[in-house]
DSSP file (Angstrom, degrees, kcal/mol; ACC not computed):
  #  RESIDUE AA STRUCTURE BP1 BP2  ACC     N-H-->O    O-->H-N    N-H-->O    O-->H-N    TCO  KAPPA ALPHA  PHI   PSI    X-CA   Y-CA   Z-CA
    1    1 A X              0   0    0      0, 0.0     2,-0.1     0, 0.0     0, 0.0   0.000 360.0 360.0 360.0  -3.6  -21.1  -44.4 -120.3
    2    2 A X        -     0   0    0      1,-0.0     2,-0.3     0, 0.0     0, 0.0  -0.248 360.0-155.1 -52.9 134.9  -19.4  -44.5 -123.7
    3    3 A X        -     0   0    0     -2,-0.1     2,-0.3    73,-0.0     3,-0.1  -0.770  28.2 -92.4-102.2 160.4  -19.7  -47.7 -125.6
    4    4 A X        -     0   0    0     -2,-0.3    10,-0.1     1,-0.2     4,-0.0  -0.693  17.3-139.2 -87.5 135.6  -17.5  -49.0 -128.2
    5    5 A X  S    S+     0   0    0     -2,-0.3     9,-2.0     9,-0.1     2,-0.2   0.984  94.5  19.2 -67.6 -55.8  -18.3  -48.1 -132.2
    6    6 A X  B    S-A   13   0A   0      7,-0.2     2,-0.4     8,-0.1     7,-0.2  -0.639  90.1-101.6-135.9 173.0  -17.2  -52.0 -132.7
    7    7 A X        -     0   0    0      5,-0.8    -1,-0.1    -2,-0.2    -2,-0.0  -0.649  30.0-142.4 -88.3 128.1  -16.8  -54.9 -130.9
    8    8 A X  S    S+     0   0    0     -2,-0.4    -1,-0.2     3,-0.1    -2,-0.0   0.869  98.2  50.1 -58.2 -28.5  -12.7  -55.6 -130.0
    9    9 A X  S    S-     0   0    0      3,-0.1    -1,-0.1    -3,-0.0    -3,-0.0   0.957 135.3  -2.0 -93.4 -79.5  -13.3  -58.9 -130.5
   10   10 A X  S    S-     0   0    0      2,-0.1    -2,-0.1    83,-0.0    -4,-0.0   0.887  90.0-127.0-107.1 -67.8  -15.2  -59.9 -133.8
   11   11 A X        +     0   0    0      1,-0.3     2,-0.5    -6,-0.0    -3,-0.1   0.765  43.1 173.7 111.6  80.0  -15.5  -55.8 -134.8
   12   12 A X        -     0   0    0     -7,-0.1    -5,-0.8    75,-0.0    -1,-0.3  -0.977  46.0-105.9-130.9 123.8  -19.4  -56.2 -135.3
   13   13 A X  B     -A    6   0A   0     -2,-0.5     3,-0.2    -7,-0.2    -7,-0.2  -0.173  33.3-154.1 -50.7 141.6  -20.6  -52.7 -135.9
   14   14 A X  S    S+     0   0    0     -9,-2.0     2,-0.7     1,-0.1    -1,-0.1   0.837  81.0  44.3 -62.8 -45.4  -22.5  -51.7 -132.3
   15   15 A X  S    S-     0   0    0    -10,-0.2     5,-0.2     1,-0.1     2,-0.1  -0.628  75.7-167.8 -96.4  72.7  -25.0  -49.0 -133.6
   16   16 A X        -     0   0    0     -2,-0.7     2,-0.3    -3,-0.2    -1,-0.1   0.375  62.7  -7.5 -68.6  22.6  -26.3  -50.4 -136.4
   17   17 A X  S >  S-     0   0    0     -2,-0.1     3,-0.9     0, 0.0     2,-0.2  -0.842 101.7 -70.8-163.2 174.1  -28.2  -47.6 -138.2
   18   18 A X  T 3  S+     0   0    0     -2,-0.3    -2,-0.0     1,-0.2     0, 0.0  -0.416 119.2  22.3 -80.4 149.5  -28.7  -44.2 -136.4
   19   19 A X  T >  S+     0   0    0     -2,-0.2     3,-0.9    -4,-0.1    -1,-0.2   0.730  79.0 136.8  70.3  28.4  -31.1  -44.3 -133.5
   20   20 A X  T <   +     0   0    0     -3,-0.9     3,-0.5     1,-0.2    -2,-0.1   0.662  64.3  50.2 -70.6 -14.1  -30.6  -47.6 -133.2
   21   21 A X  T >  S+     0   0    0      1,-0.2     3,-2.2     2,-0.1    -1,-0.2   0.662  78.5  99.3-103.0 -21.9  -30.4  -47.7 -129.3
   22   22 A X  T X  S+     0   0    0     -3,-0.9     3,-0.7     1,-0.3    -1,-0.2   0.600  79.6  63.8 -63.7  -6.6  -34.0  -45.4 -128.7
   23   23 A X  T >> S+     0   0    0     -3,-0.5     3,-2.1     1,-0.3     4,-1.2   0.629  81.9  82.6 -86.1   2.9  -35.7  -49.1 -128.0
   24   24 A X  H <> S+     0   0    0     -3,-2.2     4,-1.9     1,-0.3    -1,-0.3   0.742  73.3  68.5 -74.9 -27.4  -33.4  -49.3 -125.0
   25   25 A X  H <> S+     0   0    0     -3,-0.7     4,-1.7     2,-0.2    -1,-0.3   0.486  96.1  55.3 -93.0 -14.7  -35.8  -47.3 -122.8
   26   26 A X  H <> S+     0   0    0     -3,-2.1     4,-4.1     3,-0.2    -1,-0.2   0.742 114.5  41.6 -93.1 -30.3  -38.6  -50.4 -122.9
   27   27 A X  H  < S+     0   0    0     -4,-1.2    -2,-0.2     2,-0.2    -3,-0.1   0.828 113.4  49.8-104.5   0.6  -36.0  -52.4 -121.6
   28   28 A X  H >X S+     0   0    0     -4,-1.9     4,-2.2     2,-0.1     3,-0.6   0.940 112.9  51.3  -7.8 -86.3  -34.7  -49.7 -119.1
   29   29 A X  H 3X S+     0   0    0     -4,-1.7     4,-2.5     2,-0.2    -2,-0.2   0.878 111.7  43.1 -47.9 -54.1  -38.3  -49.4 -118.1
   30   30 A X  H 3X S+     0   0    0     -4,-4.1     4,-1.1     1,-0.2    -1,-0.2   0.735 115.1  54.1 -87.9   9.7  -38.8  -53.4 -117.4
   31   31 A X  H <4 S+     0   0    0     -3,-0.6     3,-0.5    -5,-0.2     4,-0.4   0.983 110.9  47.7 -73.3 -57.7  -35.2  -53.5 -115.6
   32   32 A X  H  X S+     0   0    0     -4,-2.2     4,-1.6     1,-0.3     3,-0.5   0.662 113.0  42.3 -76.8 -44.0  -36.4  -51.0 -113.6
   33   33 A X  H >X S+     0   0    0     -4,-2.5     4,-1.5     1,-0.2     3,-0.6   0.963 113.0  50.6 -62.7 -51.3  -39.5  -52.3 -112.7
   34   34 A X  H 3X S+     0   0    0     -4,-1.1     4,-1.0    -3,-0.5    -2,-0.3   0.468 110.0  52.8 -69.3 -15.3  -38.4  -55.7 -112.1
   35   35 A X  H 3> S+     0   0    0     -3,-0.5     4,-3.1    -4,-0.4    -1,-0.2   0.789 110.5  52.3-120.4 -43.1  -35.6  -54.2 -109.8
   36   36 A X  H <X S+     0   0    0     -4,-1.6     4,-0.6    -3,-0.6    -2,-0.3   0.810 111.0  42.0 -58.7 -46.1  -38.5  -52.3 -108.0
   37   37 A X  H >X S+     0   0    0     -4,-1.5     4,-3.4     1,-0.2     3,-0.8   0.940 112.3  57.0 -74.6 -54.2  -40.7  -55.4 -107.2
   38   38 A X  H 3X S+     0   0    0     -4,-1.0     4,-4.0     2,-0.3     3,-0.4   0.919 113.5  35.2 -22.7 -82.1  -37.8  -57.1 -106.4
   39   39 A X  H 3< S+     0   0    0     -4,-3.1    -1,-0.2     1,-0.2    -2,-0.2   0.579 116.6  55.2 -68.4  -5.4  -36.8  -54.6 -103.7
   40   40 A X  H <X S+     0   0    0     -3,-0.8     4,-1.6    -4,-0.6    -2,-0.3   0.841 111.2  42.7 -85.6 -44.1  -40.4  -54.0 -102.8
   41   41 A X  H  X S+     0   0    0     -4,-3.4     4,-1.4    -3,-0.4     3,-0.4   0.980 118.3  45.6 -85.3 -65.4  -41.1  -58.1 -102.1
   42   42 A X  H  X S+     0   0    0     -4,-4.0     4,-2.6     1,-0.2     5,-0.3   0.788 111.6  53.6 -76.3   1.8  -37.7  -58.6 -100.2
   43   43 A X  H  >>S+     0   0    0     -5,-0.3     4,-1.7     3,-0.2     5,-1.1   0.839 112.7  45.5 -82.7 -40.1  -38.4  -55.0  -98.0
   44   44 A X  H  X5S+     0   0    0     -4,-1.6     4,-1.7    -3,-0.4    -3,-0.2   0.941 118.6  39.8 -85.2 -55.8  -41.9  -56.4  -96.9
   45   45 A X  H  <5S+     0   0    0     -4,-1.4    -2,-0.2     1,-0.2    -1,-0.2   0.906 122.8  46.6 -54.6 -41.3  -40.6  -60.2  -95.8
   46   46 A X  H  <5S-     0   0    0     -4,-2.6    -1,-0.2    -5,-0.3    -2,-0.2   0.934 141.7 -10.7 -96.5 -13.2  -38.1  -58.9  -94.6
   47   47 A X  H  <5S-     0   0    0     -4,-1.7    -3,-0.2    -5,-0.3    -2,-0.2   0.351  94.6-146.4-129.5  23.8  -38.8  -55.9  -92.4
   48   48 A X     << -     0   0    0     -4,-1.7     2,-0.4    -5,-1.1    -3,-0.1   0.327   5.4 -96.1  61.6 174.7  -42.8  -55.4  -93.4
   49   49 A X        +     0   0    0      6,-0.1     2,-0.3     5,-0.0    -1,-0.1  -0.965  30.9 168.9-142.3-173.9  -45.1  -52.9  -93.8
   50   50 A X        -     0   0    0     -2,-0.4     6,-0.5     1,-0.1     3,-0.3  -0.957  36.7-123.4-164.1 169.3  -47.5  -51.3  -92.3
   51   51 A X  S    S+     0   0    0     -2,-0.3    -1,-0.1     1,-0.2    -2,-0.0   0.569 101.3  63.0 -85.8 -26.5  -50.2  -48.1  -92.2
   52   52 A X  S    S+     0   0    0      2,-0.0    -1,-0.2    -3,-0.0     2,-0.1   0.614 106.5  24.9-100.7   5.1  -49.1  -46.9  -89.0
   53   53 A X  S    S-     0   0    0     -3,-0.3     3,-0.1     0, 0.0    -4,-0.0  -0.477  86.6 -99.6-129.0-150.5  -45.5  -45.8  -89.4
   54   54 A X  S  > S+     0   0    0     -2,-0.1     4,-0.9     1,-0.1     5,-0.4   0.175  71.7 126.3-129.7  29.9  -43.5  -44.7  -92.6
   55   55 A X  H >> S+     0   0    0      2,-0.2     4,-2.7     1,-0.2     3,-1.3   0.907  75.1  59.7 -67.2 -28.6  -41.6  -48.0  -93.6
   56   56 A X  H 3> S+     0   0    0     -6,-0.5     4,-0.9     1,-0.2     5,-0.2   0.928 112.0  46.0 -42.4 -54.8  -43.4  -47.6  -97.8
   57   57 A X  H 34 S+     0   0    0      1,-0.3    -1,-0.2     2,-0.2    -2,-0.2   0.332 114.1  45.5-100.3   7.6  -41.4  -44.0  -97.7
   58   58 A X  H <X S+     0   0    0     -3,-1.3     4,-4.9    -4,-0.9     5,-0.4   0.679 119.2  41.2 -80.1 -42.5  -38.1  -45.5  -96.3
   59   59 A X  H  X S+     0   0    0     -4,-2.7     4,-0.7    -5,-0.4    -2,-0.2   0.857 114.1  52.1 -69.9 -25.9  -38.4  -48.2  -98.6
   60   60 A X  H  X S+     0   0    0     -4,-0.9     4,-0.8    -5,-0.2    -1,-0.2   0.614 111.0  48.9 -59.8 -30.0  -39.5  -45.7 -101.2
   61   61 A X  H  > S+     0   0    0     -5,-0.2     4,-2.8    -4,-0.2    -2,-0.2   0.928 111.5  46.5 -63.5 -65.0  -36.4  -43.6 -100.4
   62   62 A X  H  X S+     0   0    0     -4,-4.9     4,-2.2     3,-0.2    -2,-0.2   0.844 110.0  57.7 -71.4 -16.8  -33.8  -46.5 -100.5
   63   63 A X  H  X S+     0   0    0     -4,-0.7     4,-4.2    -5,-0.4    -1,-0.1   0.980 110.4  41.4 -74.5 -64.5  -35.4  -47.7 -103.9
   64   64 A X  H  X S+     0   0    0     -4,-0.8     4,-3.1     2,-0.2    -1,-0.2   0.958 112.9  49.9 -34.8 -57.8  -34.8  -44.3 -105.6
   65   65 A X  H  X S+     0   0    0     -4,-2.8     4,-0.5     2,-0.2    -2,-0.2   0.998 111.4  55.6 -73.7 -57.2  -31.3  -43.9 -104.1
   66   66 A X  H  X S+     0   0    0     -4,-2.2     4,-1.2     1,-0.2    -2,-0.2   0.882 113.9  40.6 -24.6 -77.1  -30.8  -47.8 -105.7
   67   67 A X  H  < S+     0   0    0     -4,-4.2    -2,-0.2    -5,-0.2    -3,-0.2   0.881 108.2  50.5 -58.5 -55.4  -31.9  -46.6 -109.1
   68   68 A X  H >< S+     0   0    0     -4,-3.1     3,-0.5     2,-0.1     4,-0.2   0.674 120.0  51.6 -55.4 -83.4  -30.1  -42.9 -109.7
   69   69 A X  H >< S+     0   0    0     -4,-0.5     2,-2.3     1,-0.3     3,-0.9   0.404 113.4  38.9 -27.7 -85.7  -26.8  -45.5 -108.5
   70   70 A X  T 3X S+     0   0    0     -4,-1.2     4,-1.2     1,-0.2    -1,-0.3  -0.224  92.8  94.8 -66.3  49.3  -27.3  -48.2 -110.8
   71   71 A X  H <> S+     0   0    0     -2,-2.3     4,-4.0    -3,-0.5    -1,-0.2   0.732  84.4  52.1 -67.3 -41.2  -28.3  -46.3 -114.0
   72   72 A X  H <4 S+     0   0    0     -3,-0.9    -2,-0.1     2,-0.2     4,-0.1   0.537 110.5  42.6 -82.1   3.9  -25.6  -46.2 -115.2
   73   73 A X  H  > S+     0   0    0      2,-0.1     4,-2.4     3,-0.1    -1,-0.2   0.631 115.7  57.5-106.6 -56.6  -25.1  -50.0 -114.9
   74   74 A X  H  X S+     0   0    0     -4,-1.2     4,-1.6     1,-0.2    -2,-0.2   0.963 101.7  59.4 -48.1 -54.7  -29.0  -50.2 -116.2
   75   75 A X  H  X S+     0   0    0     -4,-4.0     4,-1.2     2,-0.2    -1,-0.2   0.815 113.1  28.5 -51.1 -34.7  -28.2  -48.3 -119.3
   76   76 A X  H  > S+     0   0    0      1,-0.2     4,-2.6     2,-0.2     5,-0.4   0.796 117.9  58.7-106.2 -13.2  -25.7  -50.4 -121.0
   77   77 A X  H  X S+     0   0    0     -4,-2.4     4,-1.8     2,-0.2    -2,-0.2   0.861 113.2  44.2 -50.5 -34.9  -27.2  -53.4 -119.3
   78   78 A X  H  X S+     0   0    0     -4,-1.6     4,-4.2     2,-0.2    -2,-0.2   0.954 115.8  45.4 -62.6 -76.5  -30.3  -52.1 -121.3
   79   79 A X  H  X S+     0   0    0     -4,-1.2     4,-2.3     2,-0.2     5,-0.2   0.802 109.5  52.0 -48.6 -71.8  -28.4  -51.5 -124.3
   80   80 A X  H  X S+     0   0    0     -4,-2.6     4,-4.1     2,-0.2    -2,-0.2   0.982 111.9  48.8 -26.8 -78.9  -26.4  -54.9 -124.2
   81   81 A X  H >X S+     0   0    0     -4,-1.8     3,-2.5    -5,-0.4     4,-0.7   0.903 114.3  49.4 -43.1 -75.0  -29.9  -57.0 -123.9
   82   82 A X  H >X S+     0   0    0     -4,-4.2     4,-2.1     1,-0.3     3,-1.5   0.727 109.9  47.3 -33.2 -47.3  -31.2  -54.7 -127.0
   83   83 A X  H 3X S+     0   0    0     -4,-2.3     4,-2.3     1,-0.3    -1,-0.3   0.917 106.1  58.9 -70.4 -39.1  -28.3  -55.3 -129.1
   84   84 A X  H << S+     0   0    0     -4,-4.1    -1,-0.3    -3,-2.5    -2,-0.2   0.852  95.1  66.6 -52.2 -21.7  -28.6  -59.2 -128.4
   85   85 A X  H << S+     0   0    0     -3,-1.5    -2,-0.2    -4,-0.7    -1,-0.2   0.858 116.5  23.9 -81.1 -39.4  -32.3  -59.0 -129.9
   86   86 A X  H  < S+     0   0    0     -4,-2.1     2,-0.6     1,-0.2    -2,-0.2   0.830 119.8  55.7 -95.9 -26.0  -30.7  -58.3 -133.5
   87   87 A X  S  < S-     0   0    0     -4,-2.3     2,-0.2    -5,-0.3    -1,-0.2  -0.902  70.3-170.2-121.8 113.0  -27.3  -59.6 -133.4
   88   88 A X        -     0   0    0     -2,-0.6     2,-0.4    -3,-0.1    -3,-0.1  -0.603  28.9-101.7 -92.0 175.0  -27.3  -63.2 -132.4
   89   89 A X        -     0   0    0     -2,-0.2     2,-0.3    -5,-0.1    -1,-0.0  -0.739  23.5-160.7 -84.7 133.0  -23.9  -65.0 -131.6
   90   90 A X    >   -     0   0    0     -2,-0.4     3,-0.5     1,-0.1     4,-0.1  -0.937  10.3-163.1-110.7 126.8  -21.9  -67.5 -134.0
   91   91 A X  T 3  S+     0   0    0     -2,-0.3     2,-0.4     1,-0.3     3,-0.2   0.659  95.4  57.8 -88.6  -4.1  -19.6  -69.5 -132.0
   92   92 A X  T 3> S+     0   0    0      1,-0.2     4,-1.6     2,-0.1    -1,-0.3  -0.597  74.5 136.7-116.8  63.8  -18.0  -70.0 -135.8
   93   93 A X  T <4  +     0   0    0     -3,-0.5    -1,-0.2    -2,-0.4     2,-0.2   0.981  64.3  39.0 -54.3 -80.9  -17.6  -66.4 -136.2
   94   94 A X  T  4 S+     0   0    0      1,-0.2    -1,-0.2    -3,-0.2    -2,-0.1   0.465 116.4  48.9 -44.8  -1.5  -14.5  -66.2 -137.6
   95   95 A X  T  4 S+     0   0    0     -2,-0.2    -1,-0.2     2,-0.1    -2,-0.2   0.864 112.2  53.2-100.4 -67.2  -14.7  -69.1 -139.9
   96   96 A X  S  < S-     0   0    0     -4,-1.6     2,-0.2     1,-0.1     3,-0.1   0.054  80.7-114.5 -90.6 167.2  -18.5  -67.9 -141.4
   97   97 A X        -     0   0    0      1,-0.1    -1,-0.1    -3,-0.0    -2,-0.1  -0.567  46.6 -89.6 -90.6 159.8  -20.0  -64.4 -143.1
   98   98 A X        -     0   0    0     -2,-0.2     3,-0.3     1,-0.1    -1,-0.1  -0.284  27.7-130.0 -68.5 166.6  -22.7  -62.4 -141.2
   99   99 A X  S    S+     0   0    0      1,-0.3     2,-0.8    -3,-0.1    -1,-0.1   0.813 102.6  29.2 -95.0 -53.7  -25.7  -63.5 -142.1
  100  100 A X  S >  S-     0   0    0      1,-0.1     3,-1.5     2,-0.0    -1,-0.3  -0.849  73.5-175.1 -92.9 103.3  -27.1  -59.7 -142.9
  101  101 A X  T 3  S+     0   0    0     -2,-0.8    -1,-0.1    -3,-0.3    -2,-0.0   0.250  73.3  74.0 -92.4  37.5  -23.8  -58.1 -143.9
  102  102 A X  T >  S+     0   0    0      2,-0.1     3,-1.1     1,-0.1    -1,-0.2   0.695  85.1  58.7 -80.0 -23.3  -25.5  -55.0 -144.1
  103  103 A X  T <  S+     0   0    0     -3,-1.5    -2,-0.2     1,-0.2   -90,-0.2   0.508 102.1  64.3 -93.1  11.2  -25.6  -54.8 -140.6
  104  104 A X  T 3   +     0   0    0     -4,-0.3    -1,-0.2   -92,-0.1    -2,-0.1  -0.054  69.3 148.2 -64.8 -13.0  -21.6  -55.1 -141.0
  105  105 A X    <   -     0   0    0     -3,-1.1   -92,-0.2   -89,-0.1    -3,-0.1   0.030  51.3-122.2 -27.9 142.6  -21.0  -52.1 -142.6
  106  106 A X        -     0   0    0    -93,-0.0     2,-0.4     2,-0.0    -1,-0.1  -0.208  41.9-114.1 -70.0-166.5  -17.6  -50.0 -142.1
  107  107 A X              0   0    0     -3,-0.1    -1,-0.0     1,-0.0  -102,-0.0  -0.778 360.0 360.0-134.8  96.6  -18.8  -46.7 -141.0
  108  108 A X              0   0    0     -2,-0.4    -1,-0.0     0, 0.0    -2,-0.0   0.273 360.0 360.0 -42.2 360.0  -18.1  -44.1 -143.4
């Protein structure tokens, strides 16, 4: 679950200030949802539900065992999106300067 301090590739600082990552949890939360609807809409077309058995709490069962697996997959997926929302991509990175080099700092 470890991330890299800097990018191998360009070295563009990951965390850029402390506590930078705490916004990751909104987009956690709408992976998570979205992941749920998802598995909720293809569980009723394909095998339905209904009042009179217990297919919600099967489906409720495998949805749960889905998320604890993929968390760790969510998290840096999470993490990844967040970091895209402040650091955009330069295909002329190496030719140009950052545009904030603050956010470019070494890390003391």
């Amino acid at each position: 679950m470890k991330m890299y301090d800097r990018c191998p590739v360009c070295d563009q600082r990951m965390e850029i200030e402390v506590g930078f990552y705490y916004g990751t949890g909104y987009v956690s939360y709408a992976l998570t949802v979205a992941l749920s609807v998802t598995t909720f809409v293809a569980w009723w077309v394909l095998i339905g539900m209904s009042v009179n058995d217990n297919r919600f709490f099967w489906w409720l069962g495998l949805n749960i065992t889905l998320l604890v697996v993929l968390q760790p997959y969510l998290m840096r997926l999470s993490r990844a999106i967040w970091l895209s929302f402040f650091v955009r991509y330069n295909a002329n990175w190496q030719a140009e300067k950052a545009e904030h080099p603050e956010y470019d700092m070494k890390i003391q």
